[in-house]
Backbone bond lengths (Angstrom), bond angles and torsions (degrees), N, CA, C in turn:
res aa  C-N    CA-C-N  psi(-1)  N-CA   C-N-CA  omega(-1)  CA-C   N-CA-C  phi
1 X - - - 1.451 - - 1.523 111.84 -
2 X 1.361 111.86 35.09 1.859 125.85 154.17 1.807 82.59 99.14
3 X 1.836 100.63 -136.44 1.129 108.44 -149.97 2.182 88.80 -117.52
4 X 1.659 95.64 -146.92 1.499 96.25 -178.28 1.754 124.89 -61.11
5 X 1.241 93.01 -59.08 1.782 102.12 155.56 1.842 124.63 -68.46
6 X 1.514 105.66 60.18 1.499 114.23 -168.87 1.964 85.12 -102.14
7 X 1.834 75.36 148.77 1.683 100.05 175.26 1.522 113.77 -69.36
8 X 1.231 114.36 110.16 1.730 110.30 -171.86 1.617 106.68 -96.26
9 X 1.028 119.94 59.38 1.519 103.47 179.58 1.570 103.17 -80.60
10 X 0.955 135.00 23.08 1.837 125.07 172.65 1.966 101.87 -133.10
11 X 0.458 135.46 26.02 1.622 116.44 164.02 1.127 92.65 -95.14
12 X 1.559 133.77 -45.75 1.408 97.89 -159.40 1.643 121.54 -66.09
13 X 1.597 107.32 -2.71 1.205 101.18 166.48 1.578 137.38 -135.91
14 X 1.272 87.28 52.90 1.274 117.35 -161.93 1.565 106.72 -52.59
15 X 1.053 122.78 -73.33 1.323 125.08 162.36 1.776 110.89 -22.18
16 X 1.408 116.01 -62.46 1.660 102.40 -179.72 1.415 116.08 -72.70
17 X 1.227 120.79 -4.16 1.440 121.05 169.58 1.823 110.06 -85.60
18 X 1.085 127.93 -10.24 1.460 120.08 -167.64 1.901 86.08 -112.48
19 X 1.717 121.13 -28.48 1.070 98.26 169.31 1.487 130.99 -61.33
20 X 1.579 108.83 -37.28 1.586 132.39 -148.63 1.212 114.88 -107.90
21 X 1.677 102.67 -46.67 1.376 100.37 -179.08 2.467 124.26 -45.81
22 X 0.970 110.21 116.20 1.539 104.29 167.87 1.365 134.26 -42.42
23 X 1.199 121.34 138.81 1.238 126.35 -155.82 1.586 107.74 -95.11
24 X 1.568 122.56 144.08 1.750 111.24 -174.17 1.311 96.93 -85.17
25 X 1.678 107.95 164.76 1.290 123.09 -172.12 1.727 107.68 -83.73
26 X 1.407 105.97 149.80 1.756 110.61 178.32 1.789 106.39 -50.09
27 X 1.606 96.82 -20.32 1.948 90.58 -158.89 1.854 94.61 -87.86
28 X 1.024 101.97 -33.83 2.053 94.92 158.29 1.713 110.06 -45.25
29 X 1.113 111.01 -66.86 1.710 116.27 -174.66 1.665 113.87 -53.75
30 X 1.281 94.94 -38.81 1.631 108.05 -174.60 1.939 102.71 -73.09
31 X 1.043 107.35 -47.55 1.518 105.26 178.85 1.593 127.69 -80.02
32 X 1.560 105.88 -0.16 1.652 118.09 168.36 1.348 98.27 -98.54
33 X 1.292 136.88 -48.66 1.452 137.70 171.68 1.485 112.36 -34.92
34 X 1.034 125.21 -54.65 1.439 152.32 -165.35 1.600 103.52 -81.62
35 X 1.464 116.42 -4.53 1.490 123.12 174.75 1.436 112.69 -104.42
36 X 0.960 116.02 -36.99 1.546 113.99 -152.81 1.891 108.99 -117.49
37 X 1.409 105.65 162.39 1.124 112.27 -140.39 1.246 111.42 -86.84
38 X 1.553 120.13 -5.89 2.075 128.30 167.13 1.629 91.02 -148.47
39 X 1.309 90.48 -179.10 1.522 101.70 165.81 1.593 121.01 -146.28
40 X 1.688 83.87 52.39 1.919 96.86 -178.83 1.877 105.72 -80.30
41 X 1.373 116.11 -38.30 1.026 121.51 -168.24 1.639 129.74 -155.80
42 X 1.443 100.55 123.22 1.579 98.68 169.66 1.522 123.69 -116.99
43 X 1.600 107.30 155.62 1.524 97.83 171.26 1.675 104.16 -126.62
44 X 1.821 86.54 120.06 1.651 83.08 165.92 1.530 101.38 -123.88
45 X 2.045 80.36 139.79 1.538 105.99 -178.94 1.510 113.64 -97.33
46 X 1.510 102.47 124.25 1.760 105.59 174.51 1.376 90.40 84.70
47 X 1.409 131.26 79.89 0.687 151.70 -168.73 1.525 113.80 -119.81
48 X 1.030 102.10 -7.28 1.782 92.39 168.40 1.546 124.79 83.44
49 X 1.575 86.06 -125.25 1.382 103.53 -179.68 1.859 95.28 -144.17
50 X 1.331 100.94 28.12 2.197 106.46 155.91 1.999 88.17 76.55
51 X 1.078 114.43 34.20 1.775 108.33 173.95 1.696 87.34 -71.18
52 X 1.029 141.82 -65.77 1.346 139.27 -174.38 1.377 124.33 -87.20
53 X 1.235 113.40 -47.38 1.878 111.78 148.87 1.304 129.43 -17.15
54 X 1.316 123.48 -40.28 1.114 119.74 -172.51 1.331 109.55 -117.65
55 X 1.275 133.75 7.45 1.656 145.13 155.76 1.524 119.01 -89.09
56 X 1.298 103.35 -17.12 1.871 125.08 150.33 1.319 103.32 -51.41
57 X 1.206 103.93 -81.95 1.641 122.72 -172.10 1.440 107.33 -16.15
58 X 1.420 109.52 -62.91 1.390 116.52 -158.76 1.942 110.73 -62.95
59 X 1.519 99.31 -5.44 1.910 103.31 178.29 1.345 93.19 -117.24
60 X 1.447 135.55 -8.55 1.497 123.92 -151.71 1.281 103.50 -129.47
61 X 1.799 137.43 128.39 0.733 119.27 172.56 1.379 139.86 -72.18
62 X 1.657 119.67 -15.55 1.525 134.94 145.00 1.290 106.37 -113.26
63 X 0.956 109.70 142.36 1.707 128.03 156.14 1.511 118.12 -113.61
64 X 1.542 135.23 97.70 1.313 128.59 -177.75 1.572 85.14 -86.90
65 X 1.496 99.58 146.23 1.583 114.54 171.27 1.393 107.35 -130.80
66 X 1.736 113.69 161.52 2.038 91.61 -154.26 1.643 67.46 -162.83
67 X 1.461 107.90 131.68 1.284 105.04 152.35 1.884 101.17 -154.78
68 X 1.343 110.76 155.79 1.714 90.21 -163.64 1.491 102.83 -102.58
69 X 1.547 124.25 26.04 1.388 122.94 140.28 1.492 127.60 -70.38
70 X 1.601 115.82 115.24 1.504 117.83 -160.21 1.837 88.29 -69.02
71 X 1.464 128.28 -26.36 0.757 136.01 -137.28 2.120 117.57 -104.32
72 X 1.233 72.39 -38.77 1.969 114.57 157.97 1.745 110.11 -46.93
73 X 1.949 105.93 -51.87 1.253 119.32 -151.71 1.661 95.95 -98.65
74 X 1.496 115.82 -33.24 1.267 114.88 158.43 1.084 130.60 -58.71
75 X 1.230 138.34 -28.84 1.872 143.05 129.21 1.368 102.96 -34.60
76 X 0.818 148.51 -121.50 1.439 166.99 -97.05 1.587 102.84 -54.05
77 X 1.182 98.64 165.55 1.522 105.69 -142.96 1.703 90.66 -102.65
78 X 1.160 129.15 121.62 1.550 145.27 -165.50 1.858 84.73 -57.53
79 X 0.808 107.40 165.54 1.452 144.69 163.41 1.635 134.99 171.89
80 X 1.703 110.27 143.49 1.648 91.19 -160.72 1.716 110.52 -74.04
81 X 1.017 128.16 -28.94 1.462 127.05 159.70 1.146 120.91 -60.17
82 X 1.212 127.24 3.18 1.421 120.25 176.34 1.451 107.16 -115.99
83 X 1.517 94.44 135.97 1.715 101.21 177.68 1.513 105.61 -114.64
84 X 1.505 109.50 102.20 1.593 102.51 -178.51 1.589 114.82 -70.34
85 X 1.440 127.13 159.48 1.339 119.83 164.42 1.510 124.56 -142.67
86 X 1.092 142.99 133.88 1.333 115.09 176.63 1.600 125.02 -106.43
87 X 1.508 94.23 115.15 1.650 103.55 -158.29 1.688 106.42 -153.72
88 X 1.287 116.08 152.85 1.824 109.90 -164.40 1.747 84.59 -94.52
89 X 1.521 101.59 140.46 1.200 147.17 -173.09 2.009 97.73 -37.85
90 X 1.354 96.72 -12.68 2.083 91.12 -170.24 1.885 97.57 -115.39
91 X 1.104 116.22 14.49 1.672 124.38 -178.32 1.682 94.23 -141.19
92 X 1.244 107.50 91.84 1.890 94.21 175.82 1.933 81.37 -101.99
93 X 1.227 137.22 -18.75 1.283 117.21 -160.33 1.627 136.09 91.61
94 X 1.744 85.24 -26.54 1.905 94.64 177.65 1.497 105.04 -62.44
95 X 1.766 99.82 160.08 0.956 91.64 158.44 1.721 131.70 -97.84
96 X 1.839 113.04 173.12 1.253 108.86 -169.25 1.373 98.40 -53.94
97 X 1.818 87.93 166.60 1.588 118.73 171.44 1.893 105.27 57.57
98 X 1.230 118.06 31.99 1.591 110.90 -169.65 1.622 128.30 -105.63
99 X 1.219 100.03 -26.69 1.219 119.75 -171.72 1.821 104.01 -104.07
100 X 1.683 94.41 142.54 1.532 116.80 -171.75 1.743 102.81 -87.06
101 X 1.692 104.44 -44.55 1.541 113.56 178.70 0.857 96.89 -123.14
102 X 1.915 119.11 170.05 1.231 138.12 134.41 1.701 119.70 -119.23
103 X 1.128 100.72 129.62 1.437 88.66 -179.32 1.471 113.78 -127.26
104 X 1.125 134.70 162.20 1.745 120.07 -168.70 2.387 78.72 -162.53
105 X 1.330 81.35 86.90 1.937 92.38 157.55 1.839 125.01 -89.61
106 X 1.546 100.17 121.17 1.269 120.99 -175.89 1.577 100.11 38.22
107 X 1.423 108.04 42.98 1.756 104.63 160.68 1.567 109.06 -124.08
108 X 1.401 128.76 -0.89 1.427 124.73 -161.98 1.466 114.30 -76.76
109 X 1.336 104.00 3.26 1.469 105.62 -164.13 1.371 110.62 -112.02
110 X 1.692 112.02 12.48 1.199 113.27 168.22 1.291 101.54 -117.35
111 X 1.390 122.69 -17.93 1.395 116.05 -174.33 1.995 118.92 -44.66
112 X 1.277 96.10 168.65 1.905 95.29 156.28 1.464 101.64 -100.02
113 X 1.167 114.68 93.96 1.442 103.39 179.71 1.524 139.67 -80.26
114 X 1.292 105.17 -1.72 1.832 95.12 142.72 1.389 130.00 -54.84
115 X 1.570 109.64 -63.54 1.560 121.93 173.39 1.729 104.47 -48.50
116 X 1.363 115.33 -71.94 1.870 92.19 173.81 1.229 122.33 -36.98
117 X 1.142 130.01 -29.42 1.697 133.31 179.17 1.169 117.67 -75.24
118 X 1.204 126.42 -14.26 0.991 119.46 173.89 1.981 112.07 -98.41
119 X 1.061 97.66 -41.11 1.613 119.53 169.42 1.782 101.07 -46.01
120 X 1.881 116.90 -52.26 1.356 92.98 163.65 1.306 140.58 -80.87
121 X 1.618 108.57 -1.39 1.427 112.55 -169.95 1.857 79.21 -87.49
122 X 0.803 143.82 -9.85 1.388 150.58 -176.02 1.263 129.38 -42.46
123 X 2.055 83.88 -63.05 1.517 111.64 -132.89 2.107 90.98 -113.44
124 X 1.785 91.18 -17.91 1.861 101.16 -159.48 1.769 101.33 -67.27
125 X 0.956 100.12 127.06 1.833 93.18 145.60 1.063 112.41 -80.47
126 X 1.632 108.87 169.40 1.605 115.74 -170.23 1.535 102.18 -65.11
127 X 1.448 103.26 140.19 1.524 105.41 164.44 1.496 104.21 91.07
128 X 1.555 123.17 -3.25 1.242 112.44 169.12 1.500 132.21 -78.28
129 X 0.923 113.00 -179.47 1.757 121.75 -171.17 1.550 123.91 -118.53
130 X 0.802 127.79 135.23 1.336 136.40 -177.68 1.472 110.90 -114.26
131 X 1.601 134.82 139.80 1.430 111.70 -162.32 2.099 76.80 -161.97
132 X 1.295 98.41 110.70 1.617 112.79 144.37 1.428 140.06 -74.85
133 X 1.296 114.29 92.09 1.584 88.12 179.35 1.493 80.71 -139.14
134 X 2.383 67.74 158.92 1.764 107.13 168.98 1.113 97.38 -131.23
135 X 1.523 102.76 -168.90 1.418 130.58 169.79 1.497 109.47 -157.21
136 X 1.302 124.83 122.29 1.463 129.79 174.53 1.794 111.06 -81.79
137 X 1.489 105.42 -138.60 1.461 107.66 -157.20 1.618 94.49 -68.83
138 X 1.103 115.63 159.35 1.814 139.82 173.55 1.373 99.64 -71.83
139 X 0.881 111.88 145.22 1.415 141.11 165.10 1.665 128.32 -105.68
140 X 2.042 98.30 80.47 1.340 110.54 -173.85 1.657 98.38 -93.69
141 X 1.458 110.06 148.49 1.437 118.94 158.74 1.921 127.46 -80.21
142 X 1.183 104.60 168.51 1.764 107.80 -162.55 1.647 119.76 17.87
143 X 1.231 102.59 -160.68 1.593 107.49 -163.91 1.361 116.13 -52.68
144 X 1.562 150.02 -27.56 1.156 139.02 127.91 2.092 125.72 -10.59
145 X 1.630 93.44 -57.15 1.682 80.13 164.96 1.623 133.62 -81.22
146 X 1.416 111.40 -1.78 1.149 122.75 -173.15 1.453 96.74 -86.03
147 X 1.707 118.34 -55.78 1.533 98.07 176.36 1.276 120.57 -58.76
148 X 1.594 128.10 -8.69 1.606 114.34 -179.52 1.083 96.52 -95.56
149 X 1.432 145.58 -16.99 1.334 114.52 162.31 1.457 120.32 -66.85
150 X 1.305 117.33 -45.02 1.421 130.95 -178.96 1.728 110.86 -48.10
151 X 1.459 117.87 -15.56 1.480 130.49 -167.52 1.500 84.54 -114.50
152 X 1.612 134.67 -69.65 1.563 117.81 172.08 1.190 122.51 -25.06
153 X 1.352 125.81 -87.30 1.363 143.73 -153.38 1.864 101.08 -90.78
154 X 1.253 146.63 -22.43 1.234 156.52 152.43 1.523 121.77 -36.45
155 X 1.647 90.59 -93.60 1.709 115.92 -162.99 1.571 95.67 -78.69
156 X 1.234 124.74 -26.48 1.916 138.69 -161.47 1.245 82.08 -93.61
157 X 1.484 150.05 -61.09 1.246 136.37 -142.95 1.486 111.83 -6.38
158 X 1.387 106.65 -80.81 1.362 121.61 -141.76 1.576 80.52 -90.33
159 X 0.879 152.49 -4.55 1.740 144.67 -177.06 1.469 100.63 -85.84
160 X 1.463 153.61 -48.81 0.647 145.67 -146.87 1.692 117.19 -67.87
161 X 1.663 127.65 126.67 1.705 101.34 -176.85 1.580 100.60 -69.49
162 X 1.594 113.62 173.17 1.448 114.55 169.26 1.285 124.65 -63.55
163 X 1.312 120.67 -12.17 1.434 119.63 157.85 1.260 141.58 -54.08
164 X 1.578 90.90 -3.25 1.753 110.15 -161.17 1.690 89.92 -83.97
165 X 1.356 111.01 -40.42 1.367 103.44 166.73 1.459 146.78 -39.24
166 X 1.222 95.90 -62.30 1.439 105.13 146.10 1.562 136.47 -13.90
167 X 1.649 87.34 -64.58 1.875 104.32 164.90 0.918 101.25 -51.25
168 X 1.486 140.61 -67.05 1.234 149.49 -147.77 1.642 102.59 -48.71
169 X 0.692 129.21 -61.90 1.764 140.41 -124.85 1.525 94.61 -113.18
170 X 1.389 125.91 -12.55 1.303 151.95 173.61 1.573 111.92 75.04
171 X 1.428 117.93 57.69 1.210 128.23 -159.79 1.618 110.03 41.20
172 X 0.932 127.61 29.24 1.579 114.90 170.63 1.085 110.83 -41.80
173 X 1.728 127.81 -47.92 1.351 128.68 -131.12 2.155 94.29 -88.44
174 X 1.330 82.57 -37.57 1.824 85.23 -160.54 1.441 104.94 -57.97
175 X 1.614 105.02 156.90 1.400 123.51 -157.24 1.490 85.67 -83.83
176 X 1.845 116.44 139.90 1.639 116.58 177.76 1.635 81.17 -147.52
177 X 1.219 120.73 124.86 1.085 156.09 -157.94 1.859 116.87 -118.49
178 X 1.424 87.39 7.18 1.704 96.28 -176.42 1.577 114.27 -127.33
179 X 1.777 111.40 159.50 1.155 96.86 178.47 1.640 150.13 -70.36
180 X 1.569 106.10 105.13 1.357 108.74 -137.15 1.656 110.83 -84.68
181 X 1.450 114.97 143.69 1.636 106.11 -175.49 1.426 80.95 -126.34
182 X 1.851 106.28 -157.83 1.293 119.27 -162.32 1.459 97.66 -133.98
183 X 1.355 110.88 142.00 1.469 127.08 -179.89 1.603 97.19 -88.02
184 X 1.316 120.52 147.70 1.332 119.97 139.75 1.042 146.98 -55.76
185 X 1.346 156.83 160.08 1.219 142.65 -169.32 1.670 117.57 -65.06
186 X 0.939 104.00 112.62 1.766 91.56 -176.20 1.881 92.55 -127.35
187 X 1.711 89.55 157.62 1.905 108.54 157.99 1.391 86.87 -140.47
188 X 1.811 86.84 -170.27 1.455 160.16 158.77 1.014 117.28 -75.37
189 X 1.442 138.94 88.49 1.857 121.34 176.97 1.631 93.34 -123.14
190 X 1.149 102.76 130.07 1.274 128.70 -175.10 1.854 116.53 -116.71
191 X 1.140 126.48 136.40 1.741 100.21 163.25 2.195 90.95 -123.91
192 X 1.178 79.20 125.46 2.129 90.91 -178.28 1.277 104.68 -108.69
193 X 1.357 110.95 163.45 1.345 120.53 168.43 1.616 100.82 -108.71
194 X 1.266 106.51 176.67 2.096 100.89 -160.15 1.248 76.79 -62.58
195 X 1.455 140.97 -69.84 1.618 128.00 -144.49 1.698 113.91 -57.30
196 X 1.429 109.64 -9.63 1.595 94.99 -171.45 1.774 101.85 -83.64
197 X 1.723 85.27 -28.51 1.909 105.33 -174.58 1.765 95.66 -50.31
198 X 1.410 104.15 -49.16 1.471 104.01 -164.89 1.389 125.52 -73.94
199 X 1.726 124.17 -23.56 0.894 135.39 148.34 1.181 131.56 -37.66
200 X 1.566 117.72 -60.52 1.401 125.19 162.46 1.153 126.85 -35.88
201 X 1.289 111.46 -40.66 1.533 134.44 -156.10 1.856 109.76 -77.05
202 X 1.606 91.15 -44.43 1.488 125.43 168.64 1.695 110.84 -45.54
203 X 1.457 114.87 -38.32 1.601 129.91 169.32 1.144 110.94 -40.29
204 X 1.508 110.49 -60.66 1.958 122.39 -156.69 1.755 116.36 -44.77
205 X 1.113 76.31 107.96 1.888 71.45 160.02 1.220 148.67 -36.96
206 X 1.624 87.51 -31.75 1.509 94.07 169.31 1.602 118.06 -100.58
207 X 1.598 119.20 7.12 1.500 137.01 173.49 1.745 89.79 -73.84
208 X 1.330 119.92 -62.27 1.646 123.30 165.63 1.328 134.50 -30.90
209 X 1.499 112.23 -56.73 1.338 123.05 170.70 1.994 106.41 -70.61
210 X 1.139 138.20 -22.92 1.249 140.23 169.07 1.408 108.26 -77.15
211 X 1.029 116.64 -23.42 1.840 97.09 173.73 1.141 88.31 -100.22
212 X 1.657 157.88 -57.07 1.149 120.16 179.94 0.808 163.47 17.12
213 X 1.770 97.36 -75.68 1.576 152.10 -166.07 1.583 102.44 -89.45
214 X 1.116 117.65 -65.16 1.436 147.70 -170.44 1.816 98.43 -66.67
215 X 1.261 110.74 -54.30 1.311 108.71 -144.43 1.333 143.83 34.79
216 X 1.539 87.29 53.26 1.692 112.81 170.29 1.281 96.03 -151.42
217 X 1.275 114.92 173.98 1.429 129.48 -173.31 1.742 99.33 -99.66
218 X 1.346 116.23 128.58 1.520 117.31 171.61 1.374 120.61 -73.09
219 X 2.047 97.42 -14.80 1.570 89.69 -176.43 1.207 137.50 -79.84
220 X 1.465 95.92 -20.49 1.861 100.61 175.74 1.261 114.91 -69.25
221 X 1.337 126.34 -26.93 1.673 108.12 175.88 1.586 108.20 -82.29
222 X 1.405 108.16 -15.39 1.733 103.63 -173.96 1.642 98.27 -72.95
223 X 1.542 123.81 -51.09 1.547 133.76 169.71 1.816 98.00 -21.08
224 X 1.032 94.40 -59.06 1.508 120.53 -145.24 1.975 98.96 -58.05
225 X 1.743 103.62 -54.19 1.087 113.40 171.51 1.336 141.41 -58.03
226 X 1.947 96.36 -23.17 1.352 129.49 -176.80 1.548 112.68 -61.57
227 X 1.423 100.36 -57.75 1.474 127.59 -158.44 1.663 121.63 -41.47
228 X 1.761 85.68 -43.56 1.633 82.02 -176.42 1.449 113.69 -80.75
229 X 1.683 124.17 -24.16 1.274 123.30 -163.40 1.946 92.05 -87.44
230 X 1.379 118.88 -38.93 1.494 105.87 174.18 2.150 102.22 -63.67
231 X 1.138 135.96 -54.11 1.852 124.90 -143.79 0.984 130.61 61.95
232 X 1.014 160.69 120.63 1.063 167.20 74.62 2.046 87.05 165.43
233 X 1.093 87.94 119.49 2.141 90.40 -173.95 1.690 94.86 -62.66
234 X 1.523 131.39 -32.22 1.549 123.91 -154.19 1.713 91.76 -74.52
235 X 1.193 123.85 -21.16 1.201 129.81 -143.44 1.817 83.55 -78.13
236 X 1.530 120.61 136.24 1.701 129.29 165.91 1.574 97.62 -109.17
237 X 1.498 78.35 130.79 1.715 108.59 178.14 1.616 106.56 -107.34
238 X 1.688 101.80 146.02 1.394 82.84 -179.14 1.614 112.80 -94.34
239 X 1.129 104.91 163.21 1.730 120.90 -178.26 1.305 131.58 -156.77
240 X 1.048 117.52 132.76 1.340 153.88 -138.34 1.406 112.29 -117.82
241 X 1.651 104.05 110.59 1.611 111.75 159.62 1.362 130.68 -107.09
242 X 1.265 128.34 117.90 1.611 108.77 -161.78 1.846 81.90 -93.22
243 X 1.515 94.73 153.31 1.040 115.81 161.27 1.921 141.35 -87.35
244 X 0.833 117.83 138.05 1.496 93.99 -174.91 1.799 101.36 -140.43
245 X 1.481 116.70 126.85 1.277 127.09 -177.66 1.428 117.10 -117.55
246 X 1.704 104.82 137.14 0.943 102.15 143.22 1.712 139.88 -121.59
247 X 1.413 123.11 128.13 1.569 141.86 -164.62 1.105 153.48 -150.22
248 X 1.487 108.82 152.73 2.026 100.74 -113.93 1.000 74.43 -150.93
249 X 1.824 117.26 150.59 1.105 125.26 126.16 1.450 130.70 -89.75
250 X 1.448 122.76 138.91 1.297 142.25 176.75 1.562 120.43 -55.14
């Protein structure tokens, strides 16, 4: 999450992000494993609250995880391979030539990304990998997904920071300077009930910056709008995150 003056839009909800936030799929973990050249060590930057940190673990024999929310790292979900830390994404501390991966999930877009670039040309042993990924808006079916777009791109307009762009477009735009291959198609499949939908939703940065601003919560009328096109709230719908990477060798 960049350097000392990093954009904090998630501690304050750190806790609903380690509840809500979605979890990556085994075939993400399985297809970075299957890249890189040992599996003594990874570093993932912006790390959250360990949604991917700790699905490392299970191929990696350390996983350092680093994100420079003190608050982020106090969430995160313990695991014994995982060494949490709280530190901005261009100081992990390892030493050179050490690391097999790097991975930095739906955090690259706050980074300073020169200074991380250099931190991985840093941190890589030969033959290592570097791997960006996001995922932008969800992918709900019938009138249920129409009101979350209509609440995304609508009521969020003007809330969103410009980084959100970024997400959008699936980092296409940012400069990657490494040797780049192609991921396979990967998601997110989830089945939620409206409250898990709404929880998530509760995460956004720009759900934060609207009560702010507003000083009201946007979510109860979005709930509100939701309800009739989801029925019955217990009811799990399925949903869909496409994934989008970027990956390189070092």
């Amino acid at each position: 999450m960049g350097g000392q003056g990093f954009k904090d839009h998630f501690s304050g909800t750190a806790q609903g992000y380690a509840a809500h936030r979605p979890t990556y799929p085994d075939a993400l973990v399985d297809f970075l494993a299957g890249q890189v050249p040992g599996h003594d060590l990874v570093l993932d930057c912006g790390c959250g609250s360990g949604q991917l940190s700790t699905l490392l673990a299970a191929r990696f024999a350390l996983v350092v995880a680093t994100d420079a929310s003190a608050q982020q790292i106090a969430a995160a979900t313990p695991h014994p391979r995982v060494e949490y830390q709280v530190a901005p994404a261009d100081r992990s501390g390892l030493p050179d030539g050490s690391a097999d991966l790097i991975t930095a999930a739906q955090a690259a877009h706050w980074f300073d990304l020169p200074a991380f670039y250099a931190e991985v040309r840093r941190v890589a042993r030969p033959g290592a990998v570097l791997a960006l990924i996001s995922y932008g808006i969800l992918e709900l079916d019938g009138p249920a997904g129409s009101a979350m777009q209509r609440f995304y791109r609508d009521t969020l307009e003007s809330y969103w920071p410009p980084e959100r762009r970024l997400v959008e477009e699936g980092y296409r735009s940012l400069p990657f300077p490494f040797g780049e291959f192609t991921a396979p198609p990967l998601a997110i499949e989830v089945a939620w009930r409206l409250d898990d939908l709404i929880g998530y939703v509760g995460t956004w940065s720009a759900v934060q910056r609207a009560r702010a601003a507003l000083g009201q919560d946007p979510i109860a009328p979005f709930r509100a709008e939701l309800l009739p096109a989801w029925g019955d709230p217990e009811t799990c719908r399925p949903i869909r995150f496409p994934l989008s990477l970027r990956v390189g060798r070092v």
